[in-house]
N, CA, C and O of each residue as an XYZ file, in Angstrom:
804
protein
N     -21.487     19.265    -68.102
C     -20.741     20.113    -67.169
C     -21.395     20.102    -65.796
O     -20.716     20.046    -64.771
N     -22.732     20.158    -65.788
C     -23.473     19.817    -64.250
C     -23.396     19.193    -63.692
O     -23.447     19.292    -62.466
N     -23.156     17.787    -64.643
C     -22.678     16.659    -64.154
C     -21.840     16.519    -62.948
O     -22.066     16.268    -61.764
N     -20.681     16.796    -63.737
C     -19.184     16.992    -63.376
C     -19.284     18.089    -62.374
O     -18.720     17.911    -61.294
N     -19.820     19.016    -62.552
C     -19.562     19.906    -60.808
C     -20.375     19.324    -59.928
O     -20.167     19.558    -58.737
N     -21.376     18.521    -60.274
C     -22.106     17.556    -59.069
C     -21.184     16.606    -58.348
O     -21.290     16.310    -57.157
N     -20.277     16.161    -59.176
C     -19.835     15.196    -58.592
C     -18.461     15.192    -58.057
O     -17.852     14.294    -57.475
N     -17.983     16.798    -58.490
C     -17.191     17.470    -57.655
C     -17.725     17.783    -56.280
O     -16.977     17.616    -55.317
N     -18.698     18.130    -56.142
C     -18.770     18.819    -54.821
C     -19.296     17.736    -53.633
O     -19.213     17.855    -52.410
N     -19.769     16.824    -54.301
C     -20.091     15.444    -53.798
C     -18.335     14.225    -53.267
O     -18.148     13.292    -52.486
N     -17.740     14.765    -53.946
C     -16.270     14.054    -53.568
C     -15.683     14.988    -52.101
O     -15.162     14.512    -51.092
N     -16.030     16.682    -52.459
C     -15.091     17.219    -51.623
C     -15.997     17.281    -50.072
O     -15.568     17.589    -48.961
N     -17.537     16.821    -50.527
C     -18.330     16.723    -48.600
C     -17.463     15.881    -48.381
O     -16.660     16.025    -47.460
N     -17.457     14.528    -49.426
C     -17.153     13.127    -48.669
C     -15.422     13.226    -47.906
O     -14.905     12.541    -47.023
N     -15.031     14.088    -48.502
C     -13.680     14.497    -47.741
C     -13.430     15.014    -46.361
O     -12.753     14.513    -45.463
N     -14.080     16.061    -46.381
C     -14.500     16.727    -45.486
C     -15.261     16.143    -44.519
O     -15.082     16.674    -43.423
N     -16.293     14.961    -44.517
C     -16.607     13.975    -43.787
C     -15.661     13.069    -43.064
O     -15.330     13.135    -41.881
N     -15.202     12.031    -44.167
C     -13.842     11.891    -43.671
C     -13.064     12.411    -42.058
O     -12.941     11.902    -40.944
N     -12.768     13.368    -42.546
C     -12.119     14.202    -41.843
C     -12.430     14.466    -40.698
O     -11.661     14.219    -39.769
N     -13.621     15.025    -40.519
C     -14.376     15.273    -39.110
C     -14.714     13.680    -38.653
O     -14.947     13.591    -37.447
N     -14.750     13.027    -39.037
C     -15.097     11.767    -38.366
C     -13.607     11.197    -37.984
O     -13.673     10.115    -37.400
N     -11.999     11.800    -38.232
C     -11.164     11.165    -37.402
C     -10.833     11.849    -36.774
O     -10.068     11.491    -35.878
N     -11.213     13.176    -36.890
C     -10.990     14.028    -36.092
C     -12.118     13.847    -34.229
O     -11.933     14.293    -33.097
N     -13.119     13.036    -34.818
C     -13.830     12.807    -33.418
C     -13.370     11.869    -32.986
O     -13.473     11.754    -31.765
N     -12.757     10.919    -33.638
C     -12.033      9.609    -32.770
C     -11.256      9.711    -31.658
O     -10.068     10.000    -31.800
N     -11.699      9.531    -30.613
C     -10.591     10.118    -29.272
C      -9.410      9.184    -29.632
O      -9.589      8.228    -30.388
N      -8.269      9.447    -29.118
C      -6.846      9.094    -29.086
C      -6.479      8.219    -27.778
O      -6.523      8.714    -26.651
N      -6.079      6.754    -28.042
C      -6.077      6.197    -27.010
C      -4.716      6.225    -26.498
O      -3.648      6.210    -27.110
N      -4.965      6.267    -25.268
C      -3.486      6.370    -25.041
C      -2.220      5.090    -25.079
O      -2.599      3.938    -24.867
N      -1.142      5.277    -25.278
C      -0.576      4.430    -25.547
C      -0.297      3.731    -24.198
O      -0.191      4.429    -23.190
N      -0.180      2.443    -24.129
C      -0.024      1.459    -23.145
C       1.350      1.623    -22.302
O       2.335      1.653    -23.040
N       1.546      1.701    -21.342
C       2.903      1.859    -21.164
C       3.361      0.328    -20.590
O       4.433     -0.231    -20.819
N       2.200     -0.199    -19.753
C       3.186     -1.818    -19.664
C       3.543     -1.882    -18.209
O       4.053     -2.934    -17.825
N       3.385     -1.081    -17.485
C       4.146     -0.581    -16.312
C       2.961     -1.167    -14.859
O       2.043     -0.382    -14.624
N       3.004     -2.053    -14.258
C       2.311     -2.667    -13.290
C       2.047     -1.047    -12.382
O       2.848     -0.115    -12.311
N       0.760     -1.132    -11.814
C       0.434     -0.054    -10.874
C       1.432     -1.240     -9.627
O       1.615     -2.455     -9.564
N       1.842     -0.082     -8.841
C       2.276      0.116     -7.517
C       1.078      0.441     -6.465
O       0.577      1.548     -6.267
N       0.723     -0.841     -5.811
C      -0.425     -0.636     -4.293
C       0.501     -0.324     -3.475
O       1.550     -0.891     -3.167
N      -0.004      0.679     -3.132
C       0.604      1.021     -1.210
C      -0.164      0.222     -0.664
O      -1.267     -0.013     -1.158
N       0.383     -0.529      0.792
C       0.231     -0.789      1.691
C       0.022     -0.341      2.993
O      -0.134     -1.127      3.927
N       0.006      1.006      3.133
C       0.124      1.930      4.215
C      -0.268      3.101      3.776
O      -0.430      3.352      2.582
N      -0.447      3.899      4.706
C      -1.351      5.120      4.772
C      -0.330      6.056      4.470
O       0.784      5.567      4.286
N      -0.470      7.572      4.352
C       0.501      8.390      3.961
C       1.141      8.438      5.286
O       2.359      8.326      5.419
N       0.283      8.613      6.313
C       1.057      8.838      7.414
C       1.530      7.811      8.478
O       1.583      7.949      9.700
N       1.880      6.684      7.660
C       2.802      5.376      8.461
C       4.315      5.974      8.240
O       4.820      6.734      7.413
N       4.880      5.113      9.617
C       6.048      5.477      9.813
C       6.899      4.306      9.022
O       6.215      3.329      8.716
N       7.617      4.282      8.827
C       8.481      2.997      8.056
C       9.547      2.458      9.006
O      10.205      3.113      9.816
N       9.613      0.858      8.708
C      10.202      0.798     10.038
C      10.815     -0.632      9.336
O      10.089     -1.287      8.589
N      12.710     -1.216      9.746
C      12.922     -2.446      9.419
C      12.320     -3.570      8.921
O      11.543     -4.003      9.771
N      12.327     -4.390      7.705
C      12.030     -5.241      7.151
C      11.013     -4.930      6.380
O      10.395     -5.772      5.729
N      10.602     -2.971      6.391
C       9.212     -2.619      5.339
C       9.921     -2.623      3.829
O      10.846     -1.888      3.483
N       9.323     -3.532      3.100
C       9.561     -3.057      1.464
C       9.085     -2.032      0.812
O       7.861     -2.159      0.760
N       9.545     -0.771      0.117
C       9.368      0.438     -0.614
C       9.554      0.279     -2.043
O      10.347     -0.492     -2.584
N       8.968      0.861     -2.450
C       9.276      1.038     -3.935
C       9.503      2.631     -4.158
O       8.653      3.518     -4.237
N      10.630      2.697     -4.218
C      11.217      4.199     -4.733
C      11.692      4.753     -6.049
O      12.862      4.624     -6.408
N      10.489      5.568     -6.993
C      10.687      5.514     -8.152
C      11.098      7.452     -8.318
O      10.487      8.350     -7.738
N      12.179      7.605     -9.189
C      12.307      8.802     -9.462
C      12.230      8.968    -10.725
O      12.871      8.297    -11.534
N      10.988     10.392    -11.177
C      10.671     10.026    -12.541
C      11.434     10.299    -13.659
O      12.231     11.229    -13.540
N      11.373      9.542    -15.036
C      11.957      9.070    -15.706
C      13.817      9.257    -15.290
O      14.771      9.882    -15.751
N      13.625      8.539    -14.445
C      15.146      7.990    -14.346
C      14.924      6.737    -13.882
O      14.559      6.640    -12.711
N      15.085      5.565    -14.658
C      14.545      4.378    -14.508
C      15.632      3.007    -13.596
O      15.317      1.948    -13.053
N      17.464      3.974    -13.875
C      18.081      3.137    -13.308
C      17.767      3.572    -11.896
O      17.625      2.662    -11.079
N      17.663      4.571    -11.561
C      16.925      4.792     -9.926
C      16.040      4.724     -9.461
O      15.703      5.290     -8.422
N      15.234      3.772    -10.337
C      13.854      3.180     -9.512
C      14.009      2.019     -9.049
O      14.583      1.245     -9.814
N      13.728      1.653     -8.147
C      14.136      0.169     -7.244
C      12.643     -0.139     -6.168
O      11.833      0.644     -5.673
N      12.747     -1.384     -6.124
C      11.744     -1.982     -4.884
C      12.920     -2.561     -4.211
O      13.740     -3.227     -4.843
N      13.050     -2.280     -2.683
C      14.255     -2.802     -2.063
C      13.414     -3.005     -0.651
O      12.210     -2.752     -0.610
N      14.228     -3.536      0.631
C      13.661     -3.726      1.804
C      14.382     -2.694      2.821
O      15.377     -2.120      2.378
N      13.952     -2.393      4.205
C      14.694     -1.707      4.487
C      15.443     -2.481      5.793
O      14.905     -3.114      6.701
N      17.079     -2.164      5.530
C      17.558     -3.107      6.519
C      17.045     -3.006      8.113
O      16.147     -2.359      8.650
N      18.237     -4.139      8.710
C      17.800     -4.196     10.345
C      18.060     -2.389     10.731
O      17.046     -1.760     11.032
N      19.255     -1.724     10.708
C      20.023     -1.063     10.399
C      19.119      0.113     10.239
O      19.733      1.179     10.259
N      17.328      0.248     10.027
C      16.570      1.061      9.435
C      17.473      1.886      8.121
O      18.131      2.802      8.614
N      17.612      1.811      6.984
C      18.493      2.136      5.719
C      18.079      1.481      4.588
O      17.632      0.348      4.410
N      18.301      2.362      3.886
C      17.830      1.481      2.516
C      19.205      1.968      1.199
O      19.294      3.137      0.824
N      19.905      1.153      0.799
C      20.761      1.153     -0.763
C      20.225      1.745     -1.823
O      19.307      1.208     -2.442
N      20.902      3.328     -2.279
C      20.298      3.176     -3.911
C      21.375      4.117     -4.979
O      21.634      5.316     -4.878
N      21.733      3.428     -5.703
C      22.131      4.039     -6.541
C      22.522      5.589     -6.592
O      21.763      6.558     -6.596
N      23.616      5.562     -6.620
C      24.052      7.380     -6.264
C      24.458      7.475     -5.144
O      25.669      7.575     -4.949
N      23.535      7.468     -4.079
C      23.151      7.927     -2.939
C      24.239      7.134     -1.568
O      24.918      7.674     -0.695
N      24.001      5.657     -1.896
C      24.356      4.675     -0.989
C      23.063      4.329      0.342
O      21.863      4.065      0.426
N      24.213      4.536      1.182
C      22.949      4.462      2.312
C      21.970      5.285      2.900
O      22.420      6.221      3.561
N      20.677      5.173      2.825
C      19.594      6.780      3.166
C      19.089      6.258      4.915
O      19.531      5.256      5.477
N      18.474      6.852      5.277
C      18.395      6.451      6.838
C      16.521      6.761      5.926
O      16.099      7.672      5.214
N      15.887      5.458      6.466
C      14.488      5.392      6.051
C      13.468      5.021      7.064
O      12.268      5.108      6.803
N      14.040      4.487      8.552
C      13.208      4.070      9.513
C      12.806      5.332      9.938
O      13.515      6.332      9.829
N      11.372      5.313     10.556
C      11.119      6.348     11.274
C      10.680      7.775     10.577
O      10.172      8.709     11.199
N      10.940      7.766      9.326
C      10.186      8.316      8.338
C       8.681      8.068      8.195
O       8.261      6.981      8.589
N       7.634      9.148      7.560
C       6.688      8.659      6.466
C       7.394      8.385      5.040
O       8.501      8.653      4.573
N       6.369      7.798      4.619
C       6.481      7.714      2.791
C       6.913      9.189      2.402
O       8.110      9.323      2.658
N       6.491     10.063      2.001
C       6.764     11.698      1.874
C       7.765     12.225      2.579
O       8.452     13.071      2.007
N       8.073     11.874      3.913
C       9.366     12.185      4.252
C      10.222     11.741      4.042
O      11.158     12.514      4.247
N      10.527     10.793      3.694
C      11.722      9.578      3.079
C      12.005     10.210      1.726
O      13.164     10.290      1.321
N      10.494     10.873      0.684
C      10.741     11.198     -0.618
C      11.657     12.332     -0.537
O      12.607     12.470     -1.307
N      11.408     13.024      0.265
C      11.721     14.692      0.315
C      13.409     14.873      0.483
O      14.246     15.643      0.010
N      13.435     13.266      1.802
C      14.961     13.557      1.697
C      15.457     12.457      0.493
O      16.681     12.373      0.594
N      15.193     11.988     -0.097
C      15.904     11.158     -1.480
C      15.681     12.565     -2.145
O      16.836     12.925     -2.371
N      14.911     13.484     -2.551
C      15.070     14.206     -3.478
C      16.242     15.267     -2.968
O      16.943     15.818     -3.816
N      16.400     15.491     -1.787
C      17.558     16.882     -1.490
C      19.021     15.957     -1.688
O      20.139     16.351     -2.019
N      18.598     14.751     -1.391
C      19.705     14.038     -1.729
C      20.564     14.209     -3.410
O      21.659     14.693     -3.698
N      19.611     13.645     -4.163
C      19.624     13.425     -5.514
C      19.641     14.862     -6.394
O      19.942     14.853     -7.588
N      19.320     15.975     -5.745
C      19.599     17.205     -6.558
C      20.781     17.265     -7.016
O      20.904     17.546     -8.208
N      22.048     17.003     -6.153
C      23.815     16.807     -6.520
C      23.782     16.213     -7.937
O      24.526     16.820     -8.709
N      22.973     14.969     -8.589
C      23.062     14.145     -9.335
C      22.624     14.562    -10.575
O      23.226     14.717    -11.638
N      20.649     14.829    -10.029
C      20.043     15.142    -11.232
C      19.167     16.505    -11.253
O      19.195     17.170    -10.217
N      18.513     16.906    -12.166
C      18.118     18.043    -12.664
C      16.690     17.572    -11.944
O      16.271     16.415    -11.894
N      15.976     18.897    -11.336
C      14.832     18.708    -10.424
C      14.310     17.240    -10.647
O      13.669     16.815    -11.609
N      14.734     16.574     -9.536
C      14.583     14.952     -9.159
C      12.690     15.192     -8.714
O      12.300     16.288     -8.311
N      12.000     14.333     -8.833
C      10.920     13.883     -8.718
C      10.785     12.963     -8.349
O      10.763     12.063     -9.189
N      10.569     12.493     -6.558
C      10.673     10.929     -6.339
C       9.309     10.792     -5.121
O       9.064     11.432     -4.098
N       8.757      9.882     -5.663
C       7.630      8.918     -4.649
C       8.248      7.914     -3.817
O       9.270      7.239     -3.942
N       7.455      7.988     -3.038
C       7.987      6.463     -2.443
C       6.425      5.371     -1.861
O       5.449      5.690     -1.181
N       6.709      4.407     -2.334
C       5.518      3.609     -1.709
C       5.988      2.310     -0.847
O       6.951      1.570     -1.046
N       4.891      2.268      0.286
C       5.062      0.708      0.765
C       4.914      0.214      0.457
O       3.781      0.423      0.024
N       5.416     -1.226     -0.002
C       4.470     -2.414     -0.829
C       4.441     -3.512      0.170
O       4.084     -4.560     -0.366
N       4.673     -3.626      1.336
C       4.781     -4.467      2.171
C       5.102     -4.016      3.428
O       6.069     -3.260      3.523
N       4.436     -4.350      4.495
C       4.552     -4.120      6.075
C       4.898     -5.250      6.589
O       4.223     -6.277      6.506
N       6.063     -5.134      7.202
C       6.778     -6.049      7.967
C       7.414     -5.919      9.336
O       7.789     -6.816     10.092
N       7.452     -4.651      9.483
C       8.049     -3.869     10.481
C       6.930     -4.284     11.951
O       7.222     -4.714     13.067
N       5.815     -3.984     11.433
C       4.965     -3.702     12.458
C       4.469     -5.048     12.115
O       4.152     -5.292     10.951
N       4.350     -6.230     13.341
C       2.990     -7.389     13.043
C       2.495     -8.058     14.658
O       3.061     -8.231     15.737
N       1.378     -8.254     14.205
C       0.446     -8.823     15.315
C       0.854    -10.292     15.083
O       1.535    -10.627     14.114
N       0.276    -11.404     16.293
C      -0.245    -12.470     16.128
C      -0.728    -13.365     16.632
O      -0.691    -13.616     17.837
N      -1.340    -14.085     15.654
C      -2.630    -15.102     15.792
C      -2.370    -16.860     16.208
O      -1.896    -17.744     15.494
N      -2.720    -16.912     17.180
C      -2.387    -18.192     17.336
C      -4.083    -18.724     17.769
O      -4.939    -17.902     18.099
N      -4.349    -20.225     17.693
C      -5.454    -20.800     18.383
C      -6.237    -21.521     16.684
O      -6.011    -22.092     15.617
N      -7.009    -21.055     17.365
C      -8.321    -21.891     16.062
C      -8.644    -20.594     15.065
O      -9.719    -20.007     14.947
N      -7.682    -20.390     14.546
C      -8.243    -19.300     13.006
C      -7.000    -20.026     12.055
O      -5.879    -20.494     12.252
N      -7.943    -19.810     10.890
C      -7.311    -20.232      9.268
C      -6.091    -19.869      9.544
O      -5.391    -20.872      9.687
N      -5.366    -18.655      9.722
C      -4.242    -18.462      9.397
C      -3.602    -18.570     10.574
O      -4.271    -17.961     11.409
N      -2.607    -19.055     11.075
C      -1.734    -18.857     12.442
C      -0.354    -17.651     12.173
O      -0.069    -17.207     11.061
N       0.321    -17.311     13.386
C       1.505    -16.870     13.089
C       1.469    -15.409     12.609
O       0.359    -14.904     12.441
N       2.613    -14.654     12.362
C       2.185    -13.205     12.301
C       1.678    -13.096     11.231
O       1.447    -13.991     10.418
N       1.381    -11.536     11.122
C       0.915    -11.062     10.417
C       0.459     -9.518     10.201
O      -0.320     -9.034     11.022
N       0.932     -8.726      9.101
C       1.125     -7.467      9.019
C       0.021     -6.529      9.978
O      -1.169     -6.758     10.192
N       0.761     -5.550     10.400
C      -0.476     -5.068     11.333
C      -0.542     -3.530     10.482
O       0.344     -2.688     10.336
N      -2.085     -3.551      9.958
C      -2.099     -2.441      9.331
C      -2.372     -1.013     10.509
O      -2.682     -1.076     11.698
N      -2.151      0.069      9.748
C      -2.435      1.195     10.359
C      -4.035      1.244     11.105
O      -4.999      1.113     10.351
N      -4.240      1.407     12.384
C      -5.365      1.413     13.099
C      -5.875      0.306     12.953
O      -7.067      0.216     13.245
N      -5.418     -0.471     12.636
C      -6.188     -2.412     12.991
C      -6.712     -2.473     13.909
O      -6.435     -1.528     14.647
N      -7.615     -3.366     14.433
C      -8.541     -3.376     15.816
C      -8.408     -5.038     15.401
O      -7.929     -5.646     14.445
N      -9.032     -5.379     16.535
C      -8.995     -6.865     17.182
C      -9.947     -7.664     16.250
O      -9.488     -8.711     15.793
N     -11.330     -7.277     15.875
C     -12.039     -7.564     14.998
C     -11.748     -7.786     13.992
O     -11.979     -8.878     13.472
N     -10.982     -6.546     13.235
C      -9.893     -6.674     11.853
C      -9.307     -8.017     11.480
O      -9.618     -8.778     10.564
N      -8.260     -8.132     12.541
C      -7.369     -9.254     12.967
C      -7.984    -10.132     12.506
O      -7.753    -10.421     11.332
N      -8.931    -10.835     13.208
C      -9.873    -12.323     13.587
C     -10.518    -12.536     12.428
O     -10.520    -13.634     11.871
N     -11.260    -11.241     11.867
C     -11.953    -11.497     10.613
C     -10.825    -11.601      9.479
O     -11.139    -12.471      8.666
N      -9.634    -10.992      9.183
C      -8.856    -11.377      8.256
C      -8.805    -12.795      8.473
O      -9.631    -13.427      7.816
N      -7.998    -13.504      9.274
C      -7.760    -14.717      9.652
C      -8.459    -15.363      9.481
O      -8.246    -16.028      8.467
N      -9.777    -15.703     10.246
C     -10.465    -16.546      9.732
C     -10.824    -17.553     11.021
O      -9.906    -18.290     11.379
N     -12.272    -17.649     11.843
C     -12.022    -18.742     13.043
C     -12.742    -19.902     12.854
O     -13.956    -20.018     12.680
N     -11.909    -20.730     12.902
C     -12.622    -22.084     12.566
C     -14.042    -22.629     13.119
O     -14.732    -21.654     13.419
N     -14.494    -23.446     13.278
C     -15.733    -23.757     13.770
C     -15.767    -24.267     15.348
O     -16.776    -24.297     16.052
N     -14.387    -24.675     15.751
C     -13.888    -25.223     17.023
C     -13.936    -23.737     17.643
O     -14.504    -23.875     18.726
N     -13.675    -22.666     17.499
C     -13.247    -21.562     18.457
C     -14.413    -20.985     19.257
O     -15.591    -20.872     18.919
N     -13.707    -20.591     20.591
C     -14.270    -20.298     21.652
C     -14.469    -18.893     20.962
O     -13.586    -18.782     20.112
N     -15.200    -17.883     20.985
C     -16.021    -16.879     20.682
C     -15.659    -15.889     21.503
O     -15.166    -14.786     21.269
N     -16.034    -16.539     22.711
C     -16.489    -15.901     23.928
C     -15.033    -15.901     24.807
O     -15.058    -15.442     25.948
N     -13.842    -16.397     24.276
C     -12.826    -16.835     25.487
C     -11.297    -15.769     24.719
O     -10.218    -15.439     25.210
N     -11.813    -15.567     23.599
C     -10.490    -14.664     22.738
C      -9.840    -14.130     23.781
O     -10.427    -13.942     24.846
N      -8.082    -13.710     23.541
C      -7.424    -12.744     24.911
C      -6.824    -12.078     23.668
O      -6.905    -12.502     22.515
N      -6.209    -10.971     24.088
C      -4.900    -10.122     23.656
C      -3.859    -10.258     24.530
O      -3.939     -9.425     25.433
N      -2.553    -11.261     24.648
C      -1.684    -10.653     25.594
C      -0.422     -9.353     24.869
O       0.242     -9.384     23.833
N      -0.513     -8.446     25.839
C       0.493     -7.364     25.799
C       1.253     -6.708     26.347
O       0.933     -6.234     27.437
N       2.501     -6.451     25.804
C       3.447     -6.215     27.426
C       2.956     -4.140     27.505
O       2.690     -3.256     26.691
N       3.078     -4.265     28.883
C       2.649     -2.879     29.291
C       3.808     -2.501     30.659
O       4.061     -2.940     31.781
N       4.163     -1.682     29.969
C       5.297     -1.416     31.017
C       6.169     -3.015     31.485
O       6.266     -3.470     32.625
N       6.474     -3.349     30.770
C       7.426     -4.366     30.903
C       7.001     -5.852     31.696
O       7.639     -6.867     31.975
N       5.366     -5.346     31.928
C       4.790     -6.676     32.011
C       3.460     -7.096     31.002
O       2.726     -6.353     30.351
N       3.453     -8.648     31.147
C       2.516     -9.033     29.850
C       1.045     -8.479     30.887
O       1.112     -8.078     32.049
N      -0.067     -8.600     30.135
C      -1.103     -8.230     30.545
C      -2.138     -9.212     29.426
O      -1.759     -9.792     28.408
N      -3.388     -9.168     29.946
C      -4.634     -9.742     29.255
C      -5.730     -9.473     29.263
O      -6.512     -9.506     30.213
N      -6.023     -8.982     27.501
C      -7.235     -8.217     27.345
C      -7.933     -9.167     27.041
O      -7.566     -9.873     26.102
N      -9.051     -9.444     27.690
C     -10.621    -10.381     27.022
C     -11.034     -9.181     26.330
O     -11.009     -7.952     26.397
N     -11.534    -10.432     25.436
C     -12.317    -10.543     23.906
C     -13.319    -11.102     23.673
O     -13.140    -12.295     23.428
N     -14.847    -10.607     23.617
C     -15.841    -11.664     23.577
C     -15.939    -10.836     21.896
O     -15.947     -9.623     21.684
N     -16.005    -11.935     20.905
C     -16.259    -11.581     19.736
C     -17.716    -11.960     19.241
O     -18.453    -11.269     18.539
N     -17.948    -13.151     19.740
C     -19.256    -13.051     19.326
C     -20.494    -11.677     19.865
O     -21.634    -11.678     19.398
N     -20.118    -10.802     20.684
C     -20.576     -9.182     21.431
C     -20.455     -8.495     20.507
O     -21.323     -7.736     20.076
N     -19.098     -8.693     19.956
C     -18.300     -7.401     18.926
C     -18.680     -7.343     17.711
O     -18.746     -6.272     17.107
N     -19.070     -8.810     17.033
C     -19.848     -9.072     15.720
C     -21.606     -8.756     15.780
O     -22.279     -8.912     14.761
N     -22.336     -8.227     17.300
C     -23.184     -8.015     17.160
C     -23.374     -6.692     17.593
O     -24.512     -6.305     17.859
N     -21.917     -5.582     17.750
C     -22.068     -4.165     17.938
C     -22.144     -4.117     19.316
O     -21.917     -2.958     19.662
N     -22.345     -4.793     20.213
C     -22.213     -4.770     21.744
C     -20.523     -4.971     22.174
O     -19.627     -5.474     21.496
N     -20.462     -4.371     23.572
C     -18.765     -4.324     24.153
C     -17.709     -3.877     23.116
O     -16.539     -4.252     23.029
N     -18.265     -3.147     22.485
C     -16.992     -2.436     21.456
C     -15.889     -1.704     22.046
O     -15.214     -0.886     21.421
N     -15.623     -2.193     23.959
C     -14.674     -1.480     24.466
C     -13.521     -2.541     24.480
O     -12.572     -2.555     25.264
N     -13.836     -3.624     23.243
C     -13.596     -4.830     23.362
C     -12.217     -4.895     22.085
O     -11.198     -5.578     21.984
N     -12.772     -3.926     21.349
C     -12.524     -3.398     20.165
C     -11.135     -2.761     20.081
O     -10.789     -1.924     19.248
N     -10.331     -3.318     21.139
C      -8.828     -2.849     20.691
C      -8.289     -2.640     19.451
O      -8.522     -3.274     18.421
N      -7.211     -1.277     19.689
C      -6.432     -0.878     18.501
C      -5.205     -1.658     18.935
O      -4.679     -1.584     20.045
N      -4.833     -2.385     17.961
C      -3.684     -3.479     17.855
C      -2.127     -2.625     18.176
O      -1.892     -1.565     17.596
N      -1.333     -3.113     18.962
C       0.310     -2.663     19.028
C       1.084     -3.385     18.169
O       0.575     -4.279     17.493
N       2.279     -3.111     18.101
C       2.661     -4.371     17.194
C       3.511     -5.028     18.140
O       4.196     -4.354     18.909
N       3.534     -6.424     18.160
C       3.730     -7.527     18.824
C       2.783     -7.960     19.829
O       3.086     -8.585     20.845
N       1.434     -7.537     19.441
C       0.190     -8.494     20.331
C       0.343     -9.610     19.977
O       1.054     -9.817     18.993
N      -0.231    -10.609     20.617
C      -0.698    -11.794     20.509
C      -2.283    -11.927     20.926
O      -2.915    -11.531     21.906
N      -2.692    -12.766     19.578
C      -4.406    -12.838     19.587
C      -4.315    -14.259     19.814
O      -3.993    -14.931     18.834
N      -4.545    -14.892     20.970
C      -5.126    -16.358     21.256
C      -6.530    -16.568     21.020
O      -7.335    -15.852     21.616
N      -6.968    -17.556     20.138
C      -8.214    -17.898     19.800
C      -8.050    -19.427     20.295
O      -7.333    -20.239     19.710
N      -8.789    -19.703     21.418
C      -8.957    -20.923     22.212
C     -10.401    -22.037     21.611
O     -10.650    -23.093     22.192
């Protein structure tokens, strides 16, 4: 009989072990599959023709879309038709898709992200890797620019320009970069407009 209650009470730890040991197993979460969305822009960029958005309202999946926004500043979506999106932030664009979409659905929940800047671009012409435009991020500087791009081994350093129209005439900012890469003339250090041109000679 000692036996037997020994080896009762020896079955019901091992149970009870068991137990607490799946009970410590954290719970992984299930995968959903769903690519993260990078913004491209800051919360407080304005959106402007040819920017791509991704506008997701949650779980309503036929009204999530990545679309562009026309010449027209507007963007197409489902329900809605045409939304006026230029000249917005990200958050302001959401706010009005959601007063929009209340008619439709039950407290709408909608983000909006940039996934592409197109609206706004600089560009690079001369001796760097990349020629031709190119997205001009929020507060870009001249340095930004050149170092994205890339300057070949031929480029003048010392001869860089910015031309920019200013009051309806072009103008020309010198650029000594090899100064700017050593922390000297950082008045050199322009914040980019969009439609500069960076000549690298």
């Amino acid at each position: 009989m000692n036996r037997i209650w020994k080896a009762a009470v020896a079955t019901v730890l091992l149970s009870a072990g068991l137990a607490l040991a799946q009970d410590a197993t954290p719970t992984q979460p299930a995968a959903t599959g769903s690519p993260e969305i990078v913004s491209a822009a800051g919360a407080d960029y304005v959106i402007g023709p040819e920017d791509v958005l991704h506008v997701a309202v949650w779980k309503e999946g036929d009204l999530t879309a990545t679309l562009p926004v026309r010449p027209d500043g507007k963007i197409s979506l489902p329900l809605l038709n045409d939304v006026a999106a230029a000249g917005l932030t990200p958050m302001q664009l959401a706010d009005s898709i959601t007063e929009k979409l209340k008619k439709y659905v039950a407290s709408p929940r909608v983000t909006v992200v940039v996934t592409q800047i197109n609206s706004k671009r600089v560009y690079l012409v001369g001796e760097v890797g990349h020629t031709g435009a190119t997205p001009m991020l929020p507060n870009m500087t001249v340095l930004q620019a050149l170092s994205s791009a890339g300057l070949t081994q031929f480029a003048n350093t010392k001869k860089i320009y910015v031309m920019r129209m200013q009051n309806g005439k072009q103008v020309k900012l010198p650029v000594n970069y090899r100064k700017l890469v050593k922390g000297e003339m950082m008045d050199q250090n322009y914040l980019l407009q969009p439609g500069d041109t960076i000549v690298i000679p």
